[in-house]
C-alpha positions in Angstrom: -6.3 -5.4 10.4 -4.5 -2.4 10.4 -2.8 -1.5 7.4 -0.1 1.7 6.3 1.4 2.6 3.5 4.1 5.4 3.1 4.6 7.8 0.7 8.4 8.8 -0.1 10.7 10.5 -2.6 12.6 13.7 -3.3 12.2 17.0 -2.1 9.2 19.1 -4.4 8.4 16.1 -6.3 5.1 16.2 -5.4 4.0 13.8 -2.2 1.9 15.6 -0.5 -0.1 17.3 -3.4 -1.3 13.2 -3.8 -1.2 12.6 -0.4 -3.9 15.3 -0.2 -5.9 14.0 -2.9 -6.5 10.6 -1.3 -5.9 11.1 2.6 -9.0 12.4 4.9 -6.1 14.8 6.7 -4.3 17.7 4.4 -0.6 18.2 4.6 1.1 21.5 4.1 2.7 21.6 0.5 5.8 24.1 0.0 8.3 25.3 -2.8 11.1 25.2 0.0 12.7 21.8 0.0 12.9 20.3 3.7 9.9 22.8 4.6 8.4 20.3 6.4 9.9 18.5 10.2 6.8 16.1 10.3 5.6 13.3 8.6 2.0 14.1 7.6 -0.8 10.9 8.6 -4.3 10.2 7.1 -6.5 8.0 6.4 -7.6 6.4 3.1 -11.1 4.7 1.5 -10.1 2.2 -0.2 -13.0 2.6 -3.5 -15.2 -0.6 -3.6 -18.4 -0.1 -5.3 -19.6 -3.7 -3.7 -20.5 -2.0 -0.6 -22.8 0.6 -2.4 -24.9 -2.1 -4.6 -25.3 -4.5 -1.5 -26.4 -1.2 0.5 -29.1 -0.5 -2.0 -30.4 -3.8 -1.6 -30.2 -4.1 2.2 -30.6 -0.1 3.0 -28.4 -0.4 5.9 -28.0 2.6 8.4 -24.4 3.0 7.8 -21.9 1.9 4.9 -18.5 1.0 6.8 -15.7 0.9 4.1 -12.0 -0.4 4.5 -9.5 2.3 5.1 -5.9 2.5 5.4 -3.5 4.9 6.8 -1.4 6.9 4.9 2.2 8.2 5.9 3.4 10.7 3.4 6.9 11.2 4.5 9.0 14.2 3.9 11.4 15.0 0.9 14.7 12.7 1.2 18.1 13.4 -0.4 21.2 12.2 -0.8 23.0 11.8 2.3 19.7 11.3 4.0 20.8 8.0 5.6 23.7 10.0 7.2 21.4 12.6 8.1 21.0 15.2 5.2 18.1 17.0 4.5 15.3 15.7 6.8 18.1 12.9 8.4 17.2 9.5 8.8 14.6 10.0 11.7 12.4 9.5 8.6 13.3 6.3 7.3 12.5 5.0 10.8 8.8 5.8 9.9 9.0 4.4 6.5 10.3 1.0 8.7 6.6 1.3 10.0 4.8 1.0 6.9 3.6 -2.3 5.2 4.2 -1.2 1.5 5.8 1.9 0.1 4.6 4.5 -2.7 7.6 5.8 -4.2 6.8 9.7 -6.4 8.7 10.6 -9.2 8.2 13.9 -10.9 7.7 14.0 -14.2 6.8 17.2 -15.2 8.6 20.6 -16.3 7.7 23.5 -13.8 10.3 26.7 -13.7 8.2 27.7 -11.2 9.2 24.6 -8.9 13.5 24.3 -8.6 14.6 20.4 -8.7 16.6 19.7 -6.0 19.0 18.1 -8.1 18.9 20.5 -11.0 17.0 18.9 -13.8 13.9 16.1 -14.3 15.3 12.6 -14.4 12.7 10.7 -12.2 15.7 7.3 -13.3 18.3 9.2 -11.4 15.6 10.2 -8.6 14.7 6.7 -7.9 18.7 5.8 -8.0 19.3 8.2 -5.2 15.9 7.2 -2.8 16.8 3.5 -3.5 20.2 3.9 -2.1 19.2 6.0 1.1 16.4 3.4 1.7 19.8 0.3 1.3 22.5 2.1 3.0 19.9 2.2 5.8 18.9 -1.6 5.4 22.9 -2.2 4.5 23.2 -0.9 8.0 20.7 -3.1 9.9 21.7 -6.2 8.2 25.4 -5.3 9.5 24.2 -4.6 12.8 22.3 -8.3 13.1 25.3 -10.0 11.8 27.3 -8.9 14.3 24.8 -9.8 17.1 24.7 -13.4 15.3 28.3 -14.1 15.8 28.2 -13.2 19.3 25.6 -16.3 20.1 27.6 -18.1 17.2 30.3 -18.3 19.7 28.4 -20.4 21.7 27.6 -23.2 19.6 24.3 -22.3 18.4 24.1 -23.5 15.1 20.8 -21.6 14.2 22.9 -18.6 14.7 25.6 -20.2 12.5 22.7 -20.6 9.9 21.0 -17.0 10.1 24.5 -15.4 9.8 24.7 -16.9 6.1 21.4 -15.8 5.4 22.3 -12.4 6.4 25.6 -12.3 4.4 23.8 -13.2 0.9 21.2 -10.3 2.3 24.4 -7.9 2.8 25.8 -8.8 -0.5 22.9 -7.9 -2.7 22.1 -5.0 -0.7 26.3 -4.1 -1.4 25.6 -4.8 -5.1 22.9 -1.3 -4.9 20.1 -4.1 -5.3 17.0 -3.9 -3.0 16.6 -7.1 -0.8 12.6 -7.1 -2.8 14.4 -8.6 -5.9 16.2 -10.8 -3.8 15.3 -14.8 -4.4 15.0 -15.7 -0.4 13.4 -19.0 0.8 11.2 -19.1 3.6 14.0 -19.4 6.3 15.6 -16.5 5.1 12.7 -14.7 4.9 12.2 -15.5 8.5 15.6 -14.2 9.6 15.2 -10.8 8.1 11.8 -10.5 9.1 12.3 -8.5 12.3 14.2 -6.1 10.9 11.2 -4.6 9.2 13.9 -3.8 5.8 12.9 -0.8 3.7 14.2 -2.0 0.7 11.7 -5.6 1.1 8.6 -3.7 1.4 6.8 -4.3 -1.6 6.5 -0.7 -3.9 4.5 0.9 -6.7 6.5 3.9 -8.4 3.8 6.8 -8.9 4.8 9.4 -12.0 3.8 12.1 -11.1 2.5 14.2 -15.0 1.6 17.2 -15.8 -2.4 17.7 -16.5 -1.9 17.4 -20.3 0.0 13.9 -19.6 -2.6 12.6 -17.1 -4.3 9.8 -19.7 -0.5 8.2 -21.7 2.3 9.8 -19.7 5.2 11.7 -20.9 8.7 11.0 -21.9 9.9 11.4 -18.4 7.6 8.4 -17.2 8.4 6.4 -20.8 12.0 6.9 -19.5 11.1 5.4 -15.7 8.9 2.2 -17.3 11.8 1.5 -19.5 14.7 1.4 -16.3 12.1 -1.0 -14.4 11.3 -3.1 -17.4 12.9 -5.8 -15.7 12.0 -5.8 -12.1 7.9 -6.5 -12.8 7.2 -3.3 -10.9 4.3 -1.7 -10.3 4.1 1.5 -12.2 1.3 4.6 -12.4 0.7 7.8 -13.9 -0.7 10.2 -12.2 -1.5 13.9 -12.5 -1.3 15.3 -8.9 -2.0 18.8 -9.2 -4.8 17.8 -11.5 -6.3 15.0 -9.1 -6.2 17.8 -6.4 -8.3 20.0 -8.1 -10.9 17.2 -8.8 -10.7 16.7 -5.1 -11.5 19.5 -4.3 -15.1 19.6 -6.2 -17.6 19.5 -4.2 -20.2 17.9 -6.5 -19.9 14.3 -8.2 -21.2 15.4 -11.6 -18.6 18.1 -11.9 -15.4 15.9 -10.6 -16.8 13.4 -13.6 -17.0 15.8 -16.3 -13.5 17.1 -14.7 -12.1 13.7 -15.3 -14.0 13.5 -19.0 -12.3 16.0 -20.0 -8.7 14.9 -18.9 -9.5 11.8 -20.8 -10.0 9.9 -17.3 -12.4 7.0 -16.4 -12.0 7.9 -12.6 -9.3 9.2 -10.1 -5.9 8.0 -10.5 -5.8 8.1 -6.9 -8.5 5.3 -6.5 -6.3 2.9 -9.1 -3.6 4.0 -7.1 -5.4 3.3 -3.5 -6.7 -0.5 -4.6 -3.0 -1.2 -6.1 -1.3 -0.3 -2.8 -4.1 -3.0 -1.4 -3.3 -5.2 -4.4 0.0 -5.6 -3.6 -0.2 -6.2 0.1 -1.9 -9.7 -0.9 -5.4 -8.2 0.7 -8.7 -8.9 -0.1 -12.1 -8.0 1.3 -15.4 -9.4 2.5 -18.3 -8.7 3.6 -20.8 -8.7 6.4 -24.7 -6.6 6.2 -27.8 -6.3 8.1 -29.9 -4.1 9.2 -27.6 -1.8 11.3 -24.5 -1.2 8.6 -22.7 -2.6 5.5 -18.9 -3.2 6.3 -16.1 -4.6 4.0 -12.8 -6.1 5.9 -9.7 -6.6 5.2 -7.8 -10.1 5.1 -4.9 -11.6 3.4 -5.6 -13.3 0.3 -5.9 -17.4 1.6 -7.3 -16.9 5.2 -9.4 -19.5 6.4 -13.4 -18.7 8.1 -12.3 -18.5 11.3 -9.5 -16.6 10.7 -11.5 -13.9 8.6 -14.0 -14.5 11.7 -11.0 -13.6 14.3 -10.9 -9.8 11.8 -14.1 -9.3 13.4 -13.6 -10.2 17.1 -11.2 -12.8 18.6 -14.4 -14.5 20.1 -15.5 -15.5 16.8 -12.4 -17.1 15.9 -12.5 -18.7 19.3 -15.8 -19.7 19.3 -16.4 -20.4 15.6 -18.7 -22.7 14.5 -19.2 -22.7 10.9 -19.8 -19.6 8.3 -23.5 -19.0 6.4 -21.9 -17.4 2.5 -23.0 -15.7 0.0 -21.1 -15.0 -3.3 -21.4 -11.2 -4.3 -22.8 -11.9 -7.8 -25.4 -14.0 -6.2 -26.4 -12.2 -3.7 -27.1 -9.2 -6.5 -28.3 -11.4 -8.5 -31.0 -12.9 -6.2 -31.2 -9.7 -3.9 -32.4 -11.5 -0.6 -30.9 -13.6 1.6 -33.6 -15.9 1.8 -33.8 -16.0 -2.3 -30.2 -17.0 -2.2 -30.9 -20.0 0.0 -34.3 -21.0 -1.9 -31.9 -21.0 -4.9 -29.1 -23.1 -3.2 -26.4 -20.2 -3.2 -26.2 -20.0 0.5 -23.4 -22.0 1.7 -22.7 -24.0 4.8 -18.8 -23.6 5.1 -16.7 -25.2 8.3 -13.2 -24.0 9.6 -11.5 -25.2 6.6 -13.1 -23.0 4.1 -11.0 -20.6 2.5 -12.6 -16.9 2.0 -12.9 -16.1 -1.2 -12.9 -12.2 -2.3 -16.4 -10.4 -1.9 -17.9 -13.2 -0.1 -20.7 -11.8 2.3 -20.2 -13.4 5.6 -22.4 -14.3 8.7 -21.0 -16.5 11.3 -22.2 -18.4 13.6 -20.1 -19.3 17.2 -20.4 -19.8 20.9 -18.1 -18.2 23.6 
């Protein structure tokens, strides 16, 4: 199941220094706003220590975690659905991504110019959040007016779709983002080719100086408090401090690095299992002798379905699923234990895969 998430925000704010920490691909970072004509593409771990204890038990030859890719877009500005700065060619690749990480900066460098003059990561996310809806504001238009066309005709699904789309257009015209929009599943299903910027789900990422990595600073007090009522998703984050971590080669030395900043572990690893969080994805397993791999499904798949992840033959030809539960697999350390205490289960097509469940399954094509 291949999964993206894009990275976006100002000009020097910061995106690619955290790209850089979490992506297996560096981008080139730049005191010149619009320095960069390219989006920048990697690809993500997404941390799960699961895979590590089941390894040590099983001493597979490879560990296989899940990854995702990682777009980190370049700067936007104002105008940028019109085609300032960077133009819009950009926001098509946003349109590609399943979720969207949104960078303020909140931190005080006169070393680094703000494109707009000052720090106000509230007025920052203002000024992305309108590109990404005069861009939606646009598609939604655009759909309308192909509705009406078939409207014309009769069709009264078109008829239907058209009113969907105008309570779309008016909340999009209201400088609201169709995310916060209550939509029902038919409207849902009207939008849903459009692939709208501003219905991605998002986590806004502060990005703090070193000394504000553990609480934050005013500037991201002053971001939580604008998005008080949308139940966002909100991180803090030291970029130019997780990049120096990064860049340790040694374990030991990236912990006592984070010890010191006050840090239980990376921001970017929070940050990586919130973007997977949020996309309604879980993970199970499968291990034997020749690798440990974790996969990724949506939260609510059935056996078969988690089976078709795998290979489409094992969907097809799916005949039941042999489960462990994590805890009891660690807790009993065999397979066989597990089944001599009764924690092996027999599951049929209608089982619904829970998260961490090791998986074997049995079919015939």
């Amino acid at each position: 199941m291949a999964l993206k998430c894009g990275i976006v925000g100002l000009t020097n704010i910061g995106k690619t220094t955290l790209f850089n920490c979490i992506s297996n691909t560096k981008g080139q970072t730049s005191s010149f706003a619009y320095s960069t004509n390219k989006s920048n593409i990697g690809q993500i771990i997404v941390p799960d220590k699961r895979l590590y204890e089941i390894d040590n038990l099983i001493k597979s030859a490879r560990i296989v975690p899940v990854t995702v890719e990682i777009v980190d877009i370049p700067g936007l500005a104002k105008g940028a659905s019109q085609g300032e700065g960077v133009g819009n060619k950009f926001l098509a690749d946003i349109q590609q991504t399943d979720a969207i990480i949104h960078v303020l900066r909140c931190f005080d460098d006169e070393n680094l110019a703000h494109v707009e003059g000052s720090v106000n990561p509230v007025r920052d996310r203002e000024i992305v959040d309108l590109e990404l809806q005069i861009r939606d504001l646009d598609l939604v238009e655009r759909k309308i007016q192909r509705m009406e066309k078939i409207a014309k005709s009769g069709d009264k699904d078109a008829k239907k779709s058209i009113e969907s789309l105008l309570k779309v257009k008016a909340h999009l015209e209201d400088f609201k983002s169709v995310r916060t929009l209550d939509m029902d599943e038919h409207e849902l299903k009207v939008i849903e080719d459009m692939y709208l910027l501003t219905a991605k789900p998002v986590i806004y990422v502060c990005n703090v100086d070193a000394d504000s990595a553990r609480l934050g600073n005013k500037y991201s007090d002053q971001l939580k408090e604008s998005l008080k009522d949308e139940k966002a998703e909100i991180m803090v984050i030291a970029g130019a401090l997780e990049a120096e971590i990064a860049e340790l080669e040694s374990a030991e030395d990236r912990l006592a690095f984070l010890e010191d900043a006050g840090l239980t572990e990376p921001g970017v690893n929070k940050l990586v299992r919130s973007a997977y969080d949020i996309l309604n994805l879980m993970s199970f397993f499968t291990a034997g002798p020749k690798e440990v791999r974790a996969w990724t499904i949506k939260k609510g798949m059935t056996a078969p379905q988690a089976a078709g992840v795998i290979h489409s033959d094992l969907e097809r030809g799916f005949i039941r699923a042999e489960v462990m539960k994590y805890k009891d697999f660690i807790t009993y350390k065999t397979e066989h234990a597990c089944r001599e205490a009764g924690k092996l289960f027999i599951e049929g097509k209608n089982y619904i895969v829970e998260d961490g469940d090791i998986l074997n399954i049995r079919f015939n094509v």
